[in-house]
Wavefront OBJ file of the C-alpha trace (Angstrom):
o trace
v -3.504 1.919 30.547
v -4.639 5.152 29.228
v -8.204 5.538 27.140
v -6.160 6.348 24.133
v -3.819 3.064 24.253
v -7.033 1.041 24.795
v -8.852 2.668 22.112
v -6.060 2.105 19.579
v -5.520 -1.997 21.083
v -9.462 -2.470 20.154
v -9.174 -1.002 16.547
v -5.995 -3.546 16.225
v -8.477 -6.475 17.647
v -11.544 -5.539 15.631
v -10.024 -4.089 12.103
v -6.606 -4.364 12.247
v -5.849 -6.347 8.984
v -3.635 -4.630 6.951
v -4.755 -4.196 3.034
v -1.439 -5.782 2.372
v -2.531 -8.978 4.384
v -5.855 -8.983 3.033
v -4.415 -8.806 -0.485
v -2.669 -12.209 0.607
v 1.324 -10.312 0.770
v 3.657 -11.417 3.518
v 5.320 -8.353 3.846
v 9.000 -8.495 3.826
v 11.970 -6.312 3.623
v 12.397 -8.449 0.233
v 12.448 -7.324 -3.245
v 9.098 -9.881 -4.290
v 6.676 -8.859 -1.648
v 7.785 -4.914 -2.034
v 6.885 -5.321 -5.586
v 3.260 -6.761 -4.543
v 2.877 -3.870 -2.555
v 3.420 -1.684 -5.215
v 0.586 -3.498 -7.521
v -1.451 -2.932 -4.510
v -0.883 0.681 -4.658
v -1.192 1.201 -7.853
v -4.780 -0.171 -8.092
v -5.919 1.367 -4.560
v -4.839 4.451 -6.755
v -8.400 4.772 -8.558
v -11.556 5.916 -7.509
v -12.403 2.125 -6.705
v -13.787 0.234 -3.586
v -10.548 -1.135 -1.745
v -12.455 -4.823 -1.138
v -12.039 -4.658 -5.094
v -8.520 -3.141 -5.279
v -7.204 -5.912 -2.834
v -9.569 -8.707 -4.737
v -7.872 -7.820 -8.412
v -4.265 -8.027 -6.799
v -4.906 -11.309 -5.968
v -6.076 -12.635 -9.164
v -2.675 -10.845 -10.551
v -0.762 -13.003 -8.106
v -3.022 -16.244 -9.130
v -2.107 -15.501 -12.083
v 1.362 -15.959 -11.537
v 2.134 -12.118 -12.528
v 4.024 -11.670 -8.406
v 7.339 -9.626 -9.819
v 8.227 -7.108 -12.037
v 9.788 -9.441 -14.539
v 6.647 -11.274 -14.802
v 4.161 -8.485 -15.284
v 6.375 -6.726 -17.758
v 6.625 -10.236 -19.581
v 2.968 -10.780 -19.233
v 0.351 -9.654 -22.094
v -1.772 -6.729 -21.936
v -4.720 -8.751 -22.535
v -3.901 -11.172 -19.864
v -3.531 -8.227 -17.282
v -6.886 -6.885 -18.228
v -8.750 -10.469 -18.197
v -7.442 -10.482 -14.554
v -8.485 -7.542 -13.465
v -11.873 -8.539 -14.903
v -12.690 -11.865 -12.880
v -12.352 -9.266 -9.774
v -14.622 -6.645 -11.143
v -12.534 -4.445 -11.743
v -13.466 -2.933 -14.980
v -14.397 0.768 -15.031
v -10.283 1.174 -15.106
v -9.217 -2.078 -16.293
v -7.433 -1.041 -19.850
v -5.606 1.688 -18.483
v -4.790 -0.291 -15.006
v -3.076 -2.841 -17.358
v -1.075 -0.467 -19.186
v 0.340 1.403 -15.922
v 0.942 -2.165 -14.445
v 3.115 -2.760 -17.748
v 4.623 0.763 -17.642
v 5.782 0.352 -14.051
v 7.015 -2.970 -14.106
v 9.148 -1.602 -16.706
v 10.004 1.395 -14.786
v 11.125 -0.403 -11.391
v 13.354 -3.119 -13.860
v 15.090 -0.313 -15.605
v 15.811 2.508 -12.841
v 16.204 0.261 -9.769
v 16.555 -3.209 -11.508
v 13.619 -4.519 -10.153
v 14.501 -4.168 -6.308
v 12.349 -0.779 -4.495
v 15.098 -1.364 -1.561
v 17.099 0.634 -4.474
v 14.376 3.307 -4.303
v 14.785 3.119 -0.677
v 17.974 3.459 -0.807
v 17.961 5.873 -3.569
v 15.863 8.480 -0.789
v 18.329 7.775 2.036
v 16.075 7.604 4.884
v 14.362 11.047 3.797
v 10.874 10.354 3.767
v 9.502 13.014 1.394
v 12.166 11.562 -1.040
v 10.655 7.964 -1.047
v 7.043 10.060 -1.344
v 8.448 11.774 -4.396
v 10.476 8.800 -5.909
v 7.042 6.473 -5.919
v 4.898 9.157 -7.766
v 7.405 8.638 -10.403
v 5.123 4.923 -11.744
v 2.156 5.444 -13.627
v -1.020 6.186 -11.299
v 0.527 6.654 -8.095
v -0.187 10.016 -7.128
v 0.628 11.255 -3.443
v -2.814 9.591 -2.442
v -0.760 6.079 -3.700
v 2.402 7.625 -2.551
v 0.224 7.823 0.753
v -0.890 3.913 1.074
v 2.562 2.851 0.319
v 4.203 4.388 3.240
v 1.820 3.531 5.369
v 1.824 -0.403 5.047
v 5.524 -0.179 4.363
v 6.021 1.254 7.672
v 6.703 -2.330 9.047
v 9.170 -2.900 7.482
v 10.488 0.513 6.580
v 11.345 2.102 9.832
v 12.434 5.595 9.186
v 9.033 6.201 7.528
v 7.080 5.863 10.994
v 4.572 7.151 11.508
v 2.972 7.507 8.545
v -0.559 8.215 9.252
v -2.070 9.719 6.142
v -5.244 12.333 6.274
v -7.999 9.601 6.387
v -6.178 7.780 8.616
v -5.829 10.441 11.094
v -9.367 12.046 10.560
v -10.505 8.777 11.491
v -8.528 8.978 14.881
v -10.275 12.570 15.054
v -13.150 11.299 15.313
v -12.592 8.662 17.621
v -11.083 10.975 20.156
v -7.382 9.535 19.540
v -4.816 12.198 18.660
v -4.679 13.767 15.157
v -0.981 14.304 15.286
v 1.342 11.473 13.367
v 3.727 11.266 16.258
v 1.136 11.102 19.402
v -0.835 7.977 17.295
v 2.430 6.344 16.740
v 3.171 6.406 20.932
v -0.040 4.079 21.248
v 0.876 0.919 19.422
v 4.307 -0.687 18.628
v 6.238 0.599 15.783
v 5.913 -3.102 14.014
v 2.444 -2.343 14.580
v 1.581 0.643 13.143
v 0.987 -0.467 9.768
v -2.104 -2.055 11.406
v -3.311 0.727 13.455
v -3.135 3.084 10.199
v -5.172 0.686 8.082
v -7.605 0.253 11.329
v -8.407 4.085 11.187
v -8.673 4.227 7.563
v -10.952 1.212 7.656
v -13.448 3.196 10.053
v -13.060 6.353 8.040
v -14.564 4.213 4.837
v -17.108 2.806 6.840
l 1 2 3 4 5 6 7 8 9 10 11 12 13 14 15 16 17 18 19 20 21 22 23 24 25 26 27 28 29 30 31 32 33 34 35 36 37 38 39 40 41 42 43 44 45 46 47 48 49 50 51 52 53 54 55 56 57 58 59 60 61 62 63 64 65 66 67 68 69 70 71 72 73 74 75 76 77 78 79 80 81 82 83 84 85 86 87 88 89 90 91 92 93 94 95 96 97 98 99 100 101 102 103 104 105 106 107 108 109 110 111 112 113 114 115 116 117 118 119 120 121 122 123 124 125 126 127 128 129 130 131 132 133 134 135 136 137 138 139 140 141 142 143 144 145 146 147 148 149 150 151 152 153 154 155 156 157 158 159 160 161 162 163 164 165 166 167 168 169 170 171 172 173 174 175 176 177 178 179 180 181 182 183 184 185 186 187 188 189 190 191 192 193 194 195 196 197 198 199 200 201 202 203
């Protein structure tokens, strides 16, 4: 077994919980759990710590606000009292509108399914990039987290190793290059190994 391949099996023992997992989502090729991803995005899409980010999805989900149809149907106030109990405040107002705003978006465009997105992009991975930038507060930085935890279940978009991500295996003396990182692991497990690098480069 080379250095590299038992480098990249120690950062999958030691930190390789995905944010999705920690955010309590089974991720699934399904439209429910692709939504939850999405709400994870979308707050991992501030200048806030991700223990926070993954924290406030949950309460959204304890709150019972787990698809589209529910967050669009939920109350602004209701949003923002969520976010609250999980600290996150500095953005909580506007957070709660762009939760509204995309719920709405995704029901409308792609009737509340992102495999219609995917399908929408047709395996080209820039498109599905471009096409998620389109909800309030996903930038390409969002755009960026999406791919990468989707990447389980999304298989034309592996790799996706985004700049942290691959500083951190920089750093660690693992390739830099999207393609040589994804050789190490499994593709099922790549999702893993990305949010293992990025979890060093935070630290």
């Amino acid at each position: 077994m080379s250095e590299a391949v038992e480098t990249a099996a120690r950062l999958l023992r030691e930190r390789g919980q995905t944010y999705a997992r920690e955010a309590g989502i089974t991720l699934r090729d399904k439209p429910a759990p692709l939504y939850q991803l999405l709400v994870l995005t979308l707050l991992c899409s501030t200048r806030i710590h991700a223990d926070i980010a993954t924290a406030a999805t949950r309460e959204l989900f304890r709150a019972g606000l787990r698809t589209p149809r529910a967050m669009a149907d939920s109350g602004w106030q209701d949003r923002v009292d969520a976010l609250g109990r999980a600290h996150y405040v500095r953005y909580d107002e506007s957070t709660a509108t762009a939760l509204g705003r995309g719920a709405e978006l995704l029901l409308d465009r792609w009737r509340g399914d992102l495999r219609r997105l995917r399908g929408e992009a047709d395996g080209d991975r820039a498109a599905v990039h471009r096409l998620l930038q389109e909800f309030p507060r996903i930038g390409p930085v969002g755009a960026d987290v999406f791919c990468r935890e989707v990447q389980g279940v999304w298989p034309e978009l592996r790799p996706s190793f985004d700049r942290r991500a691959r500083d951190a295996a920089a750093s660690l003396g693992l390739p830099a290059d999207g393609d040589a990182l994804g050789a190490l692991v499994p593709g099922p497990e790549l999702p893993a190994l990305a949010a293992a690098l990025v979890r060093v480069e935070l630290s």
